[in-house]
C-alpha positions as CSV (number, residue, x, y, z in Angstrom):
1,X,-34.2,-4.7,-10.1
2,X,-34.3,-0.9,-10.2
3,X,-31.5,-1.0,-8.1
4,X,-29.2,-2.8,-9.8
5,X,-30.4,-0.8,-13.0
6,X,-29.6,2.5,-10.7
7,X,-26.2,0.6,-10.2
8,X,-25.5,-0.5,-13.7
9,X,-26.0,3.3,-14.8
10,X,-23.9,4.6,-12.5
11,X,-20.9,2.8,-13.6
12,X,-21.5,3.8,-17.0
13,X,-21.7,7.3,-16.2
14,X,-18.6,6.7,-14.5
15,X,-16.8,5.2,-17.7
16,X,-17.5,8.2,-19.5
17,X,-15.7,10.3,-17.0
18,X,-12.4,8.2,-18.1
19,X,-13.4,8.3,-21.8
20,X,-15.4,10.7,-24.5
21,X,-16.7,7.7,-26.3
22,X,-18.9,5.5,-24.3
23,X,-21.7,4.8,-27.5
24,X,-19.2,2.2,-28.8
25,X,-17.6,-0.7,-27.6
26,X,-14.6,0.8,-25.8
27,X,-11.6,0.1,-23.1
28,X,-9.7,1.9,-21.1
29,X,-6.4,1.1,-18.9
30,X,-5.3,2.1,-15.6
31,X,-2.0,1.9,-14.4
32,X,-2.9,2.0,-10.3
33,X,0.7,2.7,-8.0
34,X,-0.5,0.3,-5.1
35,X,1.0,0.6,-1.6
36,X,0.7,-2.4,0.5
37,X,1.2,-2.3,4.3
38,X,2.7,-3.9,6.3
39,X,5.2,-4.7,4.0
40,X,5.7,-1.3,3.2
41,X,6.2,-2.5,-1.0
42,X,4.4,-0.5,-4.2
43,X,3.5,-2.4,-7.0
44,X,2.0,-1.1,-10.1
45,X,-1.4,-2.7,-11.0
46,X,-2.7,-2.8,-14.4
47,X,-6.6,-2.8,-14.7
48,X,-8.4,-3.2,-18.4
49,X,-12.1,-2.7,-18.5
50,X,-13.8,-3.2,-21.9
51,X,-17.5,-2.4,-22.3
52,X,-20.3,-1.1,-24.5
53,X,-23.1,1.4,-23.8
54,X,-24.9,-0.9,-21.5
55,X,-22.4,-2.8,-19.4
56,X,-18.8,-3.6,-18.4
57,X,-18.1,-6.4,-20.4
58,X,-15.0,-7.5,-19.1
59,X,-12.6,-7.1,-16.8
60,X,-8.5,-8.0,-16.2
61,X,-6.0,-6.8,-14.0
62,X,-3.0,-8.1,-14.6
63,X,-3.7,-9.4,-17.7
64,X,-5.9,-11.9,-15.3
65,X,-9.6,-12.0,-15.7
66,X,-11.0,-13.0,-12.4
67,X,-14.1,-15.3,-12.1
68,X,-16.6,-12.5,-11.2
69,X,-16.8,-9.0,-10.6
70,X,-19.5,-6.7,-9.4
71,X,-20.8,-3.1,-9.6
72,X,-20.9,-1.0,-6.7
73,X,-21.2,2.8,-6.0
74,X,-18.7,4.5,-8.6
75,X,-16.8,1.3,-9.6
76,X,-16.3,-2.1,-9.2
77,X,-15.2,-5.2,-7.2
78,X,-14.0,-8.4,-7.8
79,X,-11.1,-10.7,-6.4
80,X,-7.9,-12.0,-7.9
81,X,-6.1,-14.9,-6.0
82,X,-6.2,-13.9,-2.2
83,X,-6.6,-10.2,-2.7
84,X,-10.3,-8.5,-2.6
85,X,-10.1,-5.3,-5.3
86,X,-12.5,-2.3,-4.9
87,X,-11.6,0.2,-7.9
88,X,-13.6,3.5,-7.5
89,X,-13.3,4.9,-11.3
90,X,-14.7,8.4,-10.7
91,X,-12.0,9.2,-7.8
92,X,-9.5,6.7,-9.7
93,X,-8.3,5.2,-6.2
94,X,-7.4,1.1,-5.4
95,X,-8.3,0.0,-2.3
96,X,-7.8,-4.0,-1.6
97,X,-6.8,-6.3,1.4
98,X,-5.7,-10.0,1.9
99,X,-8.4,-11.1,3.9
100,X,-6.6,-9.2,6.7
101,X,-2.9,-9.6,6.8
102,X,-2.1,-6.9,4.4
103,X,-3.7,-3.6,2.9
104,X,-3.0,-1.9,-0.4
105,X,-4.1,2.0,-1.2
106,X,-3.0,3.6,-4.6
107,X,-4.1,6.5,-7.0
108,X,-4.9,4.8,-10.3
109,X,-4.0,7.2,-14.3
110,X,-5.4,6.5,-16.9
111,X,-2.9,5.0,-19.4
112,X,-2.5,7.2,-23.1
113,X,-3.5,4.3,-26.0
């Protein structure tokens, strides 16, 4: 339990390295330049994360809101369709794979709103 507190913390202090106001329910939006391998493409993710003081409250990317997502060190993960997602939000870097038979890297901004 005083792990997942430890956890739960730490992705709030993240949040409020991405915005000033973290005491009220708040978003922000990333706009993540993904390069996938082997196909050598780059697609442009969009990740929304809404939350309050306490917790991430919900999560999209793509405008999809996948099943589940958890904390971990400085972010999150969750899954959309084949494609595992780990967003760190204090380095603001994408890292996801398709259970093997492609990779995507990218550098993640957050979007002006």
């Amino acid at each position: 339990m005083r792990r997942l507190l430890h956890t739960l913390a730490w992705a709030v202090l993240s949040l409020s390295v991405l915005s000033p106001a973290v005491a009220a329910p708040s978003s922000v939006v990333l706009s993540c330049a993904v390069a996938y391998l082997p196909q050598r493409s780059t697609w442009v993710r969009e990740v929304r994360i809404d939350w309050d003081k306490k917790a991430i409250r919900r999560l999209r990317i793509d405008g999809v809101e996948p099943h589940g997502f958890s904390l971990i060190h400085q972010g999150v993960m969750t899954a959309v369709d084949n494609e595992r997602i780990q967003i760190d939000l204090v380095a603001r870097q994408w890292q996801s794979d398709f259970r093997g038979h492609a990779s995507g890297q990218g550098r993640c901004e957050t979007v002006p709103g």
